[in-house]
C-alpha positions in Angstrom: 21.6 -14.1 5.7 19.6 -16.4 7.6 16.8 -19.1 7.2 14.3 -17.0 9.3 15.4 -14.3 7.6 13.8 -15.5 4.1 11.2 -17.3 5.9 10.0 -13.9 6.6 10.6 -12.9 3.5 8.4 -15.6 2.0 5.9 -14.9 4.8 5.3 -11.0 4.0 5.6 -12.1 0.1 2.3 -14.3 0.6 0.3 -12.1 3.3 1.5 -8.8 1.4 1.1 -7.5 5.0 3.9 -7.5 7.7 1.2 -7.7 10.5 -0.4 -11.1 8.7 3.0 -12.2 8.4 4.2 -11.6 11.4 1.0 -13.6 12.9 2.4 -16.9 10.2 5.7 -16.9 11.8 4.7 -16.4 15.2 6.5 -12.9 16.4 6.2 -9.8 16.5 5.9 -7.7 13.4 8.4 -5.0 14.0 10.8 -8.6 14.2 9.9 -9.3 10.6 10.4 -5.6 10.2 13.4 -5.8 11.4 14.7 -9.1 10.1 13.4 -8.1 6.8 15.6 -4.8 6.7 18.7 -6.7 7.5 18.4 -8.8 5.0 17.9 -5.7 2.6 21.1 -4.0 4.2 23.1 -7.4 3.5 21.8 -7.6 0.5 22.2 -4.2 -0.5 18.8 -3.6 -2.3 15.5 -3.5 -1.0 13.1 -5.9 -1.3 9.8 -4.7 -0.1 8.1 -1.6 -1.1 6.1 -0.4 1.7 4.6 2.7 0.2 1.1 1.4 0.2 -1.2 -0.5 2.4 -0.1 -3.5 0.9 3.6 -4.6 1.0 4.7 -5.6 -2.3 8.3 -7.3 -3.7 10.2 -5.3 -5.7 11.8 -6.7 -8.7 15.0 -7.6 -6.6 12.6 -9.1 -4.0 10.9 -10.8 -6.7 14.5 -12.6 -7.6 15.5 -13.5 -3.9 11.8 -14.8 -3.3 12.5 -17.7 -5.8 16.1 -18.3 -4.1 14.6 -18.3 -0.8 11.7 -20.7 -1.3 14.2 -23.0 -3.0 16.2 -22.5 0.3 13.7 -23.3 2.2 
C-alpha cells in the first residue's frame, strides 16, 4: 500500500468519477484505475463499485476511506 495509492482513493471518493479524479491528481485515469485495483488486490476486498455512472465506495471502501484520510 502506498500514499498515492489512497490519495487516489480519496480522490475518486470525492469526484465519484475516475475521470474527475484522475484530472485532481494529475494522471491519467486508467493510472487511478490501475492504482486503485491494486490496492483492492492487496487489500483483498474491493473498494469501488463501478456498476453505475457514478463510482461509489463500498462499505469496505467506506472503512479504508477514513484510514486513508487520516494517513494522509
Amino acid at each position: 500500500m502506498e500514499l498515492r495509492q489512497l490519495e487516489y482513493l480519496v480522490a475518486v471518493a470525492e469526484e465519484a468519477n475516475f475521470t474527475r479524479a484522475a484530472e485532481r491528481v494529475r494522471i491519467s485515469q486508467s493510472g487511478v484505475s490501475a492504482q486503485i485495483r491494486q490496492l483492492e488486490h492487496e487489500l483483498g476486498v474491493e473498494l469501488i463499485d463501478r456498476s453505475g455512472r457514478r463510482a461509489t465506495l463500498t462499505s469496505a471502501g467506506a472503512a479504508v476511506l477514513e484510514h486513508a484520510r487520516a494517513a494522509l
